[in-house]
N, CA and C atoms of all chains as a GROMACS GRO file, in nm:
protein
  543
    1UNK      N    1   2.509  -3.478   0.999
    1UNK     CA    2   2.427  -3.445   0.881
    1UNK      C    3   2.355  -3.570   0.832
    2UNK      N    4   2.231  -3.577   0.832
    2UNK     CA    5   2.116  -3.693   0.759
    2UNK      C    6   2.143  -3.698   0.651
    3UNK      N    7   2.072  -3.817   0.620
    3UNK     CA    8   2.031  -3.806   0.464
    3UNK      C    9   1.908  -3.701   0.453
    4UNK      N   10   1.868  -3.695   0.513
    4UNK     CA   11   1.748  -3.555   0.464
    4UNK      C   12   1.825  -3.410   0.469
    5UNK      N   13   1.904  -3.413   0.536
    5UNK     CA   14   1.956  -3.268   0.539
    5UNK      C   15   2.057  -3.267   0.400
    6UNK      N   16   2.149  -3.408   0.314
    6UNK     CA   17   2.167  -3.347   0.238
    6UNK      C   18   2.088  -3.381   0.128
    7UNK      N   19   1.963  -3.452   0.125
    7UNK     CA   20   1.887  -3.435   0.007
    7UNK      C   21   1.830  -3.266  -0.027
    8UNK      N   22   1.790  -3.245   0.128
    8UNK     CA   23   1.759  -3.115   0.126
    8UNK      C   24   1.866  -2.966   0.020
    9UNK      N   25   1.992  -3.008   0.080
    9UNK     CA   26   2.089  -2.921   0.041
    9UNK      C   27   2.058  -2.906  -0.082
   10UNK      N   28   2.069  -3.055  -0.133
   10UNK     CA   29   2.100  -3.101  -0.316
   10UNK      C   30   1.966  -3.033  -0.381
   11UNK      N   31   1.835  -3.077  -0.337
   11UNK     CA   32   1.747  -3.022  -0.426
   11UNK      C   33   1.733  -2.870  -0.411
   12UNK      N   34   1.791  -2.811  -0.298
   12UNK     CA   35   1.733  -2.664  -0.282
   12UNK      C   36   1.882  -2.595  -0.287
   13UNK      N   37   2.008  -2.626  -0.343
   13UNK     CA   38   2.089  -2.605  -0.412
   13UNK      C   39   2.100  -2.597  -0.544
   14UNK      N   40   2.018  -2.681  -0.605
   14UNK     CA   41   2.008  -2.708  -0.749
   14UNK      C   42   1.911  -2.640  -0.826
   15UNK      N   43   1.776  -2.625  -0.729
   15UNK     CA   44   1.695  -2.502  -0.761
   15UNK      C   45   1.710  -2.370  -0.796
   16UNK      N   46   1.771  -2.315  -0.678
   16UNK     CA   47   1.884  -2.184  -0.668
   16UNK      C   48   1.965  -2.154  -0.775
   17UNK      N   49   2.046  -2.284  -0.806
   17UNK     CA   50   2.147  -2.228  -0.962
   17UNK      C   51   2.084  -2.217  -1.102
   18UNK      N   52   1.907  -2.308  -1.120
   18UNK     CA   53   1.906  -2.327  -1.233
   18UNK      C   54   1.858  -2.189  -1.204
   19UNK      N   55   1.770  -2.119  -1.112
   19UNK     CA   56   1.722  -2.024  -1.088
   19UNK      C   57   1.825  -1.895  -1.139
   20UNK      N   58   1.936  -1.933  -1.079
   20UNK     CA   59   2.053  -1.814  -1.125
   20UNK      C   60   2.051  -1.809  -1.256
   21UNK      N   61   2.091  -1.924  -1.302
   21UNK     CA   62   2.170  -1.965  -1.461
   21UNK      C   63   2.014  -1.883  -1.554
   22UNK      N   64   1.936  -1.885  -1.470
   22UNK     CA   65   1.785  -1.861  -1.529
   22UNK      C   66   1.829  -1.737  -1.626
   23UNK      N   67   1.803  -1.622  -1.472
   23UNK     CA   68   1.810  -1.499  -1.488
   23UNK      C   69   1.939  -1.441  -1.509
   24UNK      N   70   2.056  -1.551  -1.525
   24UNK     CA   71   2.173  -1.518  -1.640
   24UNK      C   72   2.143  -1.516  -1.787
   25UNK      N   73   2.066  -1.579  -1.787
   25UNK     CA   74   2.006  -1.646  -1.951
   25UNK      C   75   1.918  -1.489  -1.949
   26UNK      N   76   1.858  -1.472  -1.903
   26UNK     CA   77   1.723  -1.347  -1.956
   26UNK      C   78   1.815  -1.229  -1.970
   27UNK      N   79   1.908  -1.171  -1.847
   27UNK     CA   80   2.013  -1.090  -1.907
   27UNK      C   81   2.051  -1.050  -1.990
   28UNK      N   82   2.135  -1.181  -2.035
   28UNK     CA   83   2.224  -1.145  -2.158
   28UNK      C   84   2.217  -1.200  -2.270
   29UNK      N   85   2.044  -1.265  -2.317
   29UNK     CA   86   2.058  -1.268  -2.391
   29UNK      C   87   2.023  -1.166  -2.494
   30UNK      N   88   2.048  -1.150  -2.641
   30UNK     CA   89   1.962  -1.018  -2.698
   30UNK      C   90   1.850  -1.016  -2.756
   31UNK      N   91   1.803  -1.113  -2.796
   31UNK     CA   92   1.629  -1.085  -2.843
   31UNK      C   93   1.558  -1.127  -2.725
   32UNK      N   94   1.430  -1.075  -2.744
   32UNK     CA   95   1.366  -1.086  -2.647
   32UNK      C   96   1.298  -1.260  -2.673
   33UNK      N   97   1.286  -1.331  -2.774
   33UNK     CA   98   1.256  -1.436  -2.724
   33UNK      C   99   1.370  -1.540  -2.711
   34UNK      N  100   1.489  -1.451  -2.746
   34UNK     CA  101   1.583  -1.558  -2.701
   34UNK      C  102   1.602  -1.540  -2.540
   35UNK      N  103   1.557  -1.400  -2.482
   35UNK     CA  104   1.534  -1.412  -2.322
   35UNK      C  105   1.417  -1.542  -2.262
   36UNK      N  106   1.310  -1.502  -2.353
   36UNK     CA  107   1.167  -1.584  -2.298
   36UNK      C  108   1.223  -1.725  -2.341
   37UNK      N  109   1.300  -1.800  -2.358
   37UNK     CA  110   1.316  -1.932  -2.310
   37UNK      C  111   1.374  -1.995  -2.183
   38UNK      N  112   1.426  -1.853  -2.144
   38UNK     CA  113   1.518  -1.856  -2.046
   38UNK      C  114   1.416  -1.869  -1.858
   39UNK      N  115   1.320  -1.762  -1.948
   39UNK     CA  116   1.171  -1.809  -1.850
   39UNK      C  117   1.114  -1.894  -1.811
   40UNK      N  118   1.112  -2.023  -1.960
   40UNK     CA  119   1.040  -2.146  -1.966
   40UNK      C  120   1.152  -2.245  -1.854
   41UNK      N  121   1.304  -2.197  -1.909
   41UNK     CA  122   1.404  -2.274  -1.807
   41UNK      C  123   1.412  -2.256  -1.652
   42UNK      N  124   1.311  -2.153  -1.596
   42UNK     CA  125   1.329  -2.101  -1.472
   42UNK      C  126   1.239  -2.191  -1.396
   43UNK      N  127   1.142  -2.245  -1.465
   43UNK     CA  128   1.021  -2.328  -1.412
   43UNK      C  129   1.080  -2.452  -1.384
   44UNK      N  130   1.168  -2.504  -1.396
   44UNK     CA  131   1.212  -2.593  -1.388
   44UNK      C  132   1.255  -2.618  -1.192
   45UNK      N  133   1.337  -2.506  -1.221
   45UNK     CA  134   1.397  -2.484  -1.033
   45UNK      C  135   1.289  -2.446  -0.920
   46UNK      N  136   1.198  -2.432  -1.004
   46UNK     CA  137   1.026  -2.427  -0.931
   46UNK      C  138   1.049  -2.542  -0.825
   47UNK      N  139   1.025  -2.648  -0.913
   47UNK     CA  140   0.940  -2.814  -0.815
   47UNK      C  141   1.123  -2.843  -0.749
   48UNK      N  142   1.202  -2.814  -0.813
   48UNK     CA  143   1.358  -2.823  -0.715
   48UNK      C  144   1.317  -2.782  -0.562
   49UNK      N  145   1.295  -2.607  -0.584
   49UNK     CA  146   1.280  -2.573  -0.432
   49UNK      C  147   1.162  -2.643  -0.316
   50UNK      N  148   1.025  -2.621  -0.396
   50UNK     CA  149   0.986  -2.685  -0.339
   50UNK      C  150   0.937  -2.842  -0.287
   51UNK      N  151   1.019  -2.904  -0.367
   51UNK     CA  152   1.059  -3.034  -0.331
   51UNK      C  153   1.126  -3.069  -0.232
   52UNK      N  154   1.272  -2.904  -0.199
   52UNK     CA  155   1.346  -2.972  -0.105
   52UNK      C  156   1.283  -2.864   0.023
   53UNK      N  157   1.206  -2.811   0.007
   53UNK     CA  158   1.106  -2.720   0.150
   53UNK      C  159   1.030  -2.840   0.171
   54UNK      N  160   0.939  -2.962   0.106
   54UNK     CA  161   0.909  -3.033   0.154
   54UNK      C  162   0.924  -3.169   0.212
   55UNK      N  163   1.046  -3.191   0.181
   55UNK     CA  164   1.158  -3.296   0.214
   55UNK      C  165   1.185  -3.276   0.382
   56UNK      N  166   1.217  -3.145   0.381
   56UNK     CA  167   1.295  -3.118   0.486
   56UNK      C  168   1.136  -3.099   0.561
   57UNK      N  169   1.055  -3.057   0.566
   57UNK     CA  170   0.901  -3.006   0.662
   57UNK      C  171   0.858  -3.149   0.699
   58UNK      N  172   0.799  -3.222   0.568
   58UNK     CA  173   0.691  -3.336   0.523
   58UNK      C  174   0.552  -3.263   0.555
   59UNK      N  175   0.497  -3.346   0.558
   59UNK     CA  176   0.357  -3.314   0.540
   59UNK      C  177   0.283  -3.232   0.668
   60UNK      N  178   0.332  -3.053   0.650
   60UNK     CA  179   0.332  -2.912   0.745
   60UNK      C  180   0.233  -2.859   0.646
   61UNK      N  181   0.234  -2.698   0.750
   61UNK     CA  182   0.157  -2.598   0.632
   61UNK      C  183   0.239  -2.571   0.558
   62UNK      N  184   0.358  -2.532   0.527
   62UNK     CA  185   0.449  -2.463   0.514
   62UNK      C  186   0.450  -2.597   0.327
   63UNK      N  187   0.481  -2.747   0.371
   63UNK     CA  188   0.482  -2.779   0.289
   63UNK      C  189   0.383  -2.788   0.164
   64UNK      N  190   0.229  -2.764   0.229
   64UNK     CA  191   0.127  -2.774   0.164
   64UNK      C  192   0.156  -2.649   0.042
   65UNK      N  193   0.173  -2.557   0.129
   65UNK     CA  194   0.233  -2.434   0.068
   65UNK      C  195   0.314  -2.433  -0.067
   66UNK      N  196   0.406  -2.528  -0.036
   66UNK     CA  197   0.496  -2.529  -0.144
   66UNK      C  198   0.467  -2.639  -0.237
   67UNK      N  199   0.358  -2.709  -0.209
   67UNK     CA  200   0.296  -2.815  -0.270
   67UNK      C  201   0.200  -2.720  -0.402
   68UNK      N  202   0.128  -2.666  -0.348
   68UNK     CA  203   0.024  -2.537  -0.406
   68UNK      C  204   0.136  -2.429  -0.516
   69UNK      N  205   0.200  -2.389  -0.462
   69UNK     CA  206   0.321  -2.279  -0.538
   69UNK      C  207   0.300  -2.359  -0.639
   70UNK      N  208   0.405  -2.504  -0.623
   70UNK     CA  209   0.479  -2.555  -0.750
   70UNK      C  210   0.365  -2.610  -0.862
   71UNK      N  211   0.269  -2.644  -0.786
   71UNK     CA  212   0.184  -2.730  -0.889
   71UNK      C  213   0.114  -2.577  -1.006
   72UNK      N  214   0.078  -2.438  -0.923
   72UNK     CA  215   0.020  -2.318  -0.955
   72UNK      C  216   0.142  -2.269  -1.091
   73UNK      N  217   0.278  -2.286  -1.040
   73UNK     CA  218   0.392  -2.242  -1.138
   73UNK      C  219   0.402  -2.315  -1.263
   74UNK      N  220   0.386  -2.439  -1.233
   74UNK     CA  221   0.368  -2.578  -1.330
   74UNK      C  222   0.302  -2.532  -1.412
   75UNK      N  223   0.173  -2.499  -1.383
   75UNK     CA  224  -0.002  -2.477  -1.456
   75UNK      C  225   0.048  -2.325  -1.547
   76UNK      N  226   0.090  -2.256  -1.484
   76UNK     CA  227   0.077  -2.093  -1.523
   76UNK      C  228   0.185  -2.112  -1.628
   77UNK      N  229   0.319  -2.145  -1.613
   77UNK     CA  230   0.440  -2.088  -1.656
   77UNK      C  231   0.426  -2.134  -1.811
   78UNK      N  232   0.372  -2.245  -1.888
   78UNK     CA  233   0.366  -2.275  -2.035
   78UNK      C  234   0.292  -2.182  -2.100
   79UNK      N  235   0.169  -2.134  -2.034
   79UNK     CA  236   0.106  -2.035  -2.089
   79UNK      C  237   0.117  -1.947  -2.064
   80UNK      N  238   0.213  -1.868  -1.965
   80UNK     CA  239   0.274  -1.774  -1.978
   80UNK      C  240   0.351  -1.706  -2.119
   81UNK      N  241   0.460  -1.866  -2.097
   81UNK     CA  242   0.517  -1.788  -2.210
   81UNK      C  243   0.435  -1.815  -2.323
   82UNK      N  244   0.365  -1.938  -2.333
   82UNK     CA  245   0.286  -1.902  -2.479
   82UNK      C  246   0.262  -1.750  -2.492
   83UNK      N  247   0.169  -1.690  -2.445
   83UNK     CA  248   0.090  -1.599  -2.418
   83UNK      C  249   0.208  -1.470  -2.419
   84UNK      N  250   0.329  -1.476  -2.392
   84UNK     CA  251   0.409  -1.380  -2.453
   84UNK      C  252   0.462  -1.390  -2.559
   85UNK      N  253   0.513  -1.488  -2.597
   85UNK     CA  254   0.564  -1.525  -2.730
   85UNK      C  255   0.468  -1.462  -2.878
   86UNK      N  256   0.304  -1.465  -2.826
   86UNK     CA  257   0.227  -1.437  -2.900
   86UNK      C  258   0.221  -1.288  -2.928
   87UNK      N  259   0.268  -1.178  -2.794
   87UNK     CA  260   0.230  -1.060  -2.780
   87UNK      C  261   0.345  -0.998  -2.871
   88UNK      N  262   0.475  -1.067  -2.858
   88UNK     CA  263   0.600  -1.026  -2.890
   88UNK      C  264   0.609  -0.977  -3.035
   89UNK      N  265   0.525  -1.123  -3.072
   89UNK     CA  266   0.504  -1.159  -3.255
   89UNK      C  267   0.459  -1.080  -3.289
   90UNK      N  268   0.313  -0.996  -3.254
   90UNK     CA  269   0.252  -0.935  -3.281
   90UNK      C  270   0.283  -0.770  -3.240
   91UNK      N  271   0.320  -0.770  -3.128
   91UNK     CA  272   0.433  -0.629  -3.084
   91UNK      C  273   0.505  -0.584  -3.221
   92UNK      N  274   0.610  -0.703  -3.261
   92UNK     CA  275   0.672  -0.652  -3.367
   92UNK      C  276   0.598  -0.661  -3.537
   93UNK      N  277   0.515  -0.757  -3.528
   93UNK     CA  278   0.435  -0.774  -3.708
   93UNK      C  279   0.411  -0.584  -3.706
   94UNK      N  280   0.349  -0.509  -3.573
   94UNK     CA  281   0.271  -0.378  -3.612
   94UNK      C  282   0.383  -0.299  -3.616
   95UNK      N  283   0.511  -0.333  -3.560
   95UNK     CA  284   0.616  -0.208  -3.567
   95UNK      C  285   0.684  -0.246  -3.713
   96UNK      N  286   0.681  -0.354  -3.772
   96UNK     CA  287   0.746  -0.386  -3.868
   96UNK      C  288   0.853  -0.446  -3.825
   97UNK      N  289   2.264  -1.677   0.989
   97UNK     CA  290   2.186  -1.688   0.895
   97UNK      C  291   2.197  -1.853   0.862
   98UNK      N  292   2.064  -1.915   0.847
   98UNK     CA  293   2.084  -2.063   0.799
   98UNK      C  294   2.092  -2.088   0.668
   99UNK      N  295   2.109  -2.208   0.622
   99UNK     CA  296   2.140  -2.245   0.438
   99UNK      C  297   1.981  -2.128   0.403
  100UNK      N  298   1.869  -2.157   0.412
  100UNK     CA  299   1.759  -2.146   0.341
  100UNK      C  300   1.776  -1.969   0.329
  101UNK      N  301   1.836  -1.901   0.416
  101UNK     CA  302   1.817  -1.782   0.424
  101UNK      C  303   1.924  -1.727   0.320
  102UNK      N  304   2.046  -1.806   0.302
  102UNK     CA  305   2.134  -1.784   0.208
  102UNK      C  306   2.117  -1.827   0.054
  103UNK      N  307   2.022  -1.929   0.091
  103UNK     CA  308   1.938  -1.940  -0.068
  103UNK      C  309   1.866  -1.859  -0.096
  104UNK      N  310   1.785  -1.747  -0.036
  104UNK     CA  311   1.687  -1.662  -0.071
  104UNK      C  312   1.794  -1.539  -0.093
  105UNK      N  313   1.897  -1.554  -0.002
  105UNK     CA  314   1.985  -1.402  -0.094
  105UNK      C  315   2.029  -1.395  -0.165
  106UNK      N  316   2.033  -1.535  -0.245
  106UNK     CA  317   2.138  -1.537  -0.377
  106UNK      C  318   1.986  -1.466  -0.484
  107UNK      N  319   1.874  -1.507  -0.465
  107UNK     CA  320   1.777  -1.536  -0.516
  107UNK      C  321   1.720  -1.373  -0.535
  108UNK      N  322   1.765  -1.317  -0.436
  108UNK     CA  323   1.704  -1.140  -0.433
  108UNK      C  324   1.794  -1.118  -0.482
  109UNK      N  325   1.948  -1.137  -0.485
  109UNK     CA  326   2.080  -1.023  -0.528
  109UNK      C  327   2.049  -1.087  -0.713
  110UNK      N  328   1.974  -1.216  -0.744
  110UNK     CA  329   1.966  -1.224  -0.865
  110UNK      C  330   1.839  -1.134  -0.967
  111UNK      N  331   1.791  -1.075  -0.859
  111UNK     CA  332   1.652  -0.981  -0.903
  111UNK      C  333   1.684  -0.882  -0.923
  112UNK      N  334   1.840  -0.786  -0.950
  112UNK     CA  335   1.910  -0.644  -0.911
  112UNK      C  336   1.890  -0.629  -1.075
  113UNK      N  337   1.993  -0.788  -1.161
  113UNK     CA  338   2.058  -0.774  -1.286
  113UNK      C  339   1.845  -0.752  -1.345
  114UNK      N  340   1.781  -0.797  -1.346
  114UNK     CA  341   1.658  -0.875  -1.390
  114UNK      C  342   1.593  -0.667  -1.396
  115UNK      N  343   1.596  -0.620  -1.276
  115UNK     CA  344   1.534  -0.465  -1.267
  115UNK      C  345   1.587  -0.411  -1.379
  116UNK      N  346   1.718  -0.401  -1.354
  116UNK     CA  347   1.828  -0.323  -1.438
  116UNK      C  348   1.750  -0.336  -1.616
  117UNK      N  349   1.732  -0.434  -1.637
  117UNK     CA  350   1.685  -0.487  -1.788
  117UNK      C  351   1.544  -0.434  -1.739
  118UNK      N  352   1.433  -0.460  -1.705
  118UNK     CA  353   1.335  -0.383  -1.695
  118UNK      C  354   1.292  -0.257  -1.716
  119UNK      N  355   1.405  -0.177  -1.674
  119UNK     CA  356   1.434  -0.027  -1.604
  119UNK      C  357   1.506   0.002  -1.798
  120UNK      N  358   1.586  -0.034  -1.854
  120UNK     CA  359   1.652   0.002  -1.929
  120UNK      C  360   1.597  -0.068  -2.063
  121UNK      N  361   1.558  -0.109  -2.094
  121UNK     CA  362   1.541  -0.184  -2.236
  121UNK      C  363   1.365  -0.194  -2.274
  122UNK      N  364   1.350  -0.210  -2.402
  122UNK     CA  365   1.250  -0.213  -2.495
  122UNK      C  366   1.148  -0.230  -2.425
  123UNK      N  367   1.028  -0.248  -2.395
  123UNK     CA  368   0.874  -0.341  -2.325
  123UNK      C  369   0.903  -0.451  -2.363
  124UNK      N  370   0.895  -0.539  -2.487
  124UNK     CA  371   0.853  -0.670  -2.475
  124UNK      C  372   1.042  -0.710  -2.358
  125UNK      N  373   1.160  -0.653  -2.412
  125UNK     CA  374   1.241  -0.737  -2.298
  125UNK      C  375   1.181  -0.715  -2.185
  126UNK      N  376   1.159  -0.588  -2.148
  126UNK     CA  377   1.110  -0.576  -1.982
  126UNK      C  378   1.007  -0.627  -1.944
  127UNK      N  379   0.923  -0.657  -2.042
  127UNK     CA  380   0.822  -0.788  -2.009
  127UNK      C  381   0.837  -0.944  -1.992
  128UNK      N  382   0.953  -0.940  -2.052
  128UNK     CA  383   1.016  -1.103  -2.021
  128UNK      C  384   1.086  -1.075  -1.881
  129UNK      N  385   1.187  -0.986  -1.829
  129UNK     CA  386   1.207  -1.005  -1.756
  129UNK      C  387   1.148  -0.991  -1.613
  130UNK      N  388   1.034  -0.913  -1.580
  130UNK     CA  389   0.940  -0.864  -1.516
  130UNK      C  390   0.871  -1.028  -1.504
  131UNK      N  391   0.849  -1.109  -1.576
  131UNK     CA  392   0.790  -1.255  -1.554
  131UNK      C  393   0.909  -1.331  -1.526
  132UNK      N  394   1.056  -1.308  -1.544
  132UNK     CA  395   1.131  -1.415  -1.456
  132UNK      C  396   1.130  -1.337  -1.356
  133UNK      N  397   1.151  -1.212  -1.302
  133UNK     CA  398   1.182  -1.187  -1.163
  133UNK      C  399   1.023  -1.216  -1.074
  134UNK      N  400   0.882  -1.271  -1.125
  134UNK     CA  401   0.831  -1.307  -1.031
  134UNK      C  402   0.875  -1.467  -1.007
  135UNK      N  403   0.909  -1.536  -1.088
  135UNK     CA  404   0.918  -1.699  -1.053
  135UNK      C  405   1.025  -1.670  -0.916
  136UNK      N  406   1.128  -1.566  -0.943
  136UNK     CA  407   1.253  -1.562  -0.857
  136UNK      C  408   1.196  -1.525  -0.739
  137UNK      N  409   1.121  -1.393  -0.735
  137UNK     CA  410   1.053  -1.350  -0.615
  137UNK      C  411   0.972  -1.474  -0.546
  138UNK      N  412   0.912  -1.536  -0.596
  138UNK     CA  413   0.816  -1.605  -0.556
  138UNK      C  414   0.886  -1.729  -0.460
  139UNK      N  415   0.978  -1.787  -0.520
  139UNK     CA  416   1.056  -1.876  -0.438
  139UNK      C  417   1.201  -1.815  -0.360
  140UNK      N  418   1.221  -1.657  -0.358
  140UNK     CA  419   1.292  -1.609  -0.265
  140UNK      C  420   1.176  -1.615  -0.127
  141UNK      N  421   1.086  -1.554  -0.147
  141UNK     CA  422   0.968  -1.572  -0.032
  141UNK      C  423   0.960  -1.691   0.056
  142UNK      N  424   0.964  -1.821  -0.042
  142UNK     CA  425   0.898  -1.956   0.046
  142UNK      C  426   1.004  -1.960   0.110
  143UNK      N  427   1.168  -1.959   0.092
  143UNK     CA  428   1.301  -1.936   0.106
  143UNK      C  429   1.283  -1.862   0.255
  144UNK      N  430   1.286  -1.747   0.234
  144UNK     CA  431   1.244  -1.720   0.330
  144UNK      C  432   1.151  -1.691   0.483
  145UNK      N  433   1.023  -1.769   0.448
  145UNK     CA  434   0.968  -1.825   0.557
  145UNK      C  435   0.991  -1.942   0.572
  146UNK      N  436   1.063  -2.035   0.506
  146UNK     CA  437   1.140  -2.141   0.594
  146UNK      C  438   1.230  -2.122   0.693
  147UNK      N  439   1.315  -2.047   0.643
  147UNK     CA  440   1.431  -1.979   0.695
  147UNK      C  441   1.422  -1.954   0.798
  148UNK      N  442   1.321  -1.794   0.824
  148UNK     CA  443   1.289  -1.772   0.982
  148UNK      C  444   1.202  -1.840   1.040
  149UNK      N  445   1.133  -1.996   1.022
  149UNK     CA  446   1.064  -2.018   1.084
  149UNK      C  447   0.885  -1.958   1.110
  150UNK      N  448   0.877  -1.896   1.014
  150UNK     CA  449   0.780  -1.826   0.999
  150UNK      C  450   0.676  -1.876   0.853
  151UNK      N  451   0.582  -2.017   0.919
  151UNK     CA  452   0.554  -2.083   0.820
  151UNK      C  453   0.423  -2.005   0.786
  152UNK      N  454   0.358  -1.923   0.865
  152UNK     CA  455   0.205  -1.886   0.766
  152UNK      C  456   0.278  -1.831   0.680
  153UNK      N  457   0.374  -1.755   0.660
  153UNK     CA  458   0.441  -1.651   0.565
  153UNK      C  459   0.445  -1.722   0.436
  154UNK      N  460   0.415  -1.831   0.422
  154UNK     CA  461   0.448  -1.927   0.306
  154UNK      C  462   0.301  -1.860   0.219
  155UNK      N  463   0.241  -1.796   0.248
  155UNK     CA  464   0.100  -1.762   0.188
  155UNK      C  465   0.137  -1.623   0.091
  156UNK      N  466   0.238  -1.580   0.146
  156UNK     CA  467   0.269  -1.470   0.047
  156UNK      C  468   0.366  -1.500  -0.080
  157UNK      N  469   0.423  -1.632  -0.105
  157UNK     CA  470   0.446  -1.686  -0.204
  157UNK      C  471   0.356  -1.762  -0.289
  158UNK      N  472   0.282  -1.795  -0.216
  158UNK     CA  473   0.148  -1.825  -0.323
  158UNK      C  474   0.093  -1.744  -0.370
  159UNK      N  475   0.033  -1.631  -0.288
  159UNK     CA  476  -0.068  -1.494  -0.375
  159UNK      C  477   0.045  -1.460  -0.444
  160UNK      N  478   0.191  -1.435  -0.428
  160UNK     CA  479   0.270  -1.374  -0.569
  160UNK      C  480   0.284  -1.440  -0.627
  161UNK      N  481   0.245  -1.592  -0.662
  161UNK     CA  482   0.254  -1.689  -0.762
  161UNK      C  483   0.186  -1.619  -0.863
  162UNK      N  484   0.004  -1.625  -0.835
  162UNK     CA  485  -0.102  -1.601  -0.847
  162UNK      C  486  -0.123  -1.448  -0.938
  163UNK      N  487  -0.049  -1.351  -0.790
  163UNK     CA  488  -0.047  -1.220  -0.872
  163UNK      C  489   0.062  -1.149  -0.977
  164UNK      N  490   0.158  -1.243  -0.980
  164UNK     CA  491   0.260  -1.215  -1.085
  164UNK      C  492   0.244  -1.241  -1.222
  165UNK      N  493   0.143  -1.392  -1.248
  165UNK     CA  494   0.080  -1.439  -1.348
  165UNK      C  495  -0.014  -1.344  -1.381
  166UNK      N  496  -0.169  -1.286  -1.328
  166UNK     CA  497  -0.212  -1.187  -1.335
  166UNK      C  498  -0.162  -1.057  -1.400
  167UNK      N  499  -0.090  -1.018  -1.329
  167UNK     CA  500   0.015  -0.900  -1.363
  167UNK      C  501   0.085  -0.922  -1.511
  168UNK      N  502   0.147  -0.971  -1.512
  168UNK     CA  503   0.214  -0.998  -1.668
  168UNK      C  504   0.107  -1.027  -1.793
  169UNK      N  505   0.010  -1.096  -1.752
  169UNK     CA  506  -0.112  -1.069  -1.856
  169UNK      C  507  -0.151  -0.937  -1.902
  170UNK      N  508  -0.162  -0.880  -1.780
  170UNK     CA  509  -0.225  -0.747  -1.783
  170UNK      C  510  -0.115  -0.643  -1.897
  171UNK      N  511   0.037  -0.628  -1.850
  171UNK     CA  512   0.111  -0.615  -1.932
  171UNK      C  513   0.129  -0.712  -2.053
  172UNK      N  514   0.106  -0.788  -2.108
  172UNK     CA  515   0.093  -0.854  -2.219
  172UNK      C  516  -0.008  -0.787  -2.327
  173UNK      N  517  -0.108  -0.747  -2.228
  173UNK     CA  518  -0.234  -0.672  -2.333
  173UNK      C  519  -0.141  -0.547  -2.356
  174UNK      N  520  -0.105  -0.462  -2.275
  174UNK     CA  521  -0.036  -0.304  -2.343
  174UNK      C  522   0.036  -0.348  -2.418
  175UNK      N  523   0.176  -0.483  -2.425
  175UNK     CA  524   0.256  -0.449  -2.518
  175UNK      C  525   0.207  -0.484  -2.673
  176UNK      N  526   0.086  -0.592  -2.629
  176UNK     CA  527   0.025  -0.601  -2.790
  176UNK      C  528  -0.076  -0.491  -2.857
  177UNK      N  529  -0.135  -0.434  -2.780
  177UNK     CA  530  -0.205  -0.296  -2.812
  177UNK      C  531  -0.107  -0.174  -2.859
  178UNK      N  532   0.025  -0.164  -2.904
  178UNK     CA  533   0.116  -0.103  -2.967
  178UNK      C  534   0.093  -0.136  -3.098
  179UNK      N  535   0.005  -0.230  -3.137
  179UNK     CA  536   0.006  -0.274  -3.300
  179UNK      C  537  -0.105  -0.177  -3.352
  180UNK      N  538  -0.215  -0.131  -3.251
  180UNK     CA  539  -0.294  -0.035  -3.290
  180UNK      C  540  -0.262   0.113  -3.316
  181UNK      N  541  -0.166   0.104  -3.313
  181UNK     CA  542  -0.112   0.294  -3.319
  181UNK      C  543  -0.076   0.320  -3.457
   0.00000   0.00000   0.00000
């Protein structure tokens, strides 16, 4: 076993759990924006995975790939949740 | 099955609990969760064309990057258009 095979492990191990712990968090929690932080925490295990897909490739398609994903998830995922957080507010101001 | 392929099944069997809340609870939850199960989908995918060796496949984790963001907007407008009723 290299050192690349277990950097590989470590970052695309660590991705995977925050990823789990993610969508443990959106589960159970009970309001819905106490779920949507749990979203903002999922972005995190984003640049994990593909850090360790490009560790292990280097500079492939495959890595370009995951070069593109993470930077696209990066960009999207703040204004995501902005952009729900806003709908939520306003979901509930009209229901009361 | 290699590590990468066993990282992408933890990654789908974590998309079961994520439906379940979709399928069962309010819009705005099923709208939160409907936007974590694409981040999950999206990197079960790359997961999996590493895995089998099947690197163009890495292109269908990008367009679901792309179209999951899309998508949840789109649902973002219905659940705020409930204030008009």
């Amino acid at each position: 076993m290299t050192v690349r095979d277990v950097v590989v492990t470590a970052l695309v191990g660590a991705g995977v759990a925050i990823q789990v712990f993610a969508c443990l968090g959106v589960v159970l929690m009970r309001d819905a924006l106490d779920r949507l932080h749990y979203v903002g925490a999922a972005a995190v295990g984003v640049p994990c995975v593909c850090a360790g897909v490009i560790v292990a490739e280097g500079p492939s398609l495959i890595g370009l790939k995951a070069v593109l994903t993470a930077a696209f998830m990066l960009a999207s995922g703040p204004v995501l949740g902005h952009a729900t957080a806003r709908a939520i507010h306003l979901h509930r101001r009209a229901r009361g | 099955m290699n590590g990468w392929l066993w990282a992408a099944a933890v990654l789908v069997a974590a998309l079961v609990p994520l439906a379940v809340v979709c399928v069962r609870l309010p819009a705005p939850e099923g709208l939160v969760a409907l936007e974590a199960a694409g981040v999950d989908a999206v990197l079960a995918l790359l997961l999996i064309s590493q895995g089998t060796g099947r690197q163009p496949f890495g292109d269908l984790a990008l367009v679901l990057a792309v179209v999951s963001f899309v998508g949840a907007i789109a649902y973002l407008r219905f659940v705020e258009a409930f204030r008009e009723e």
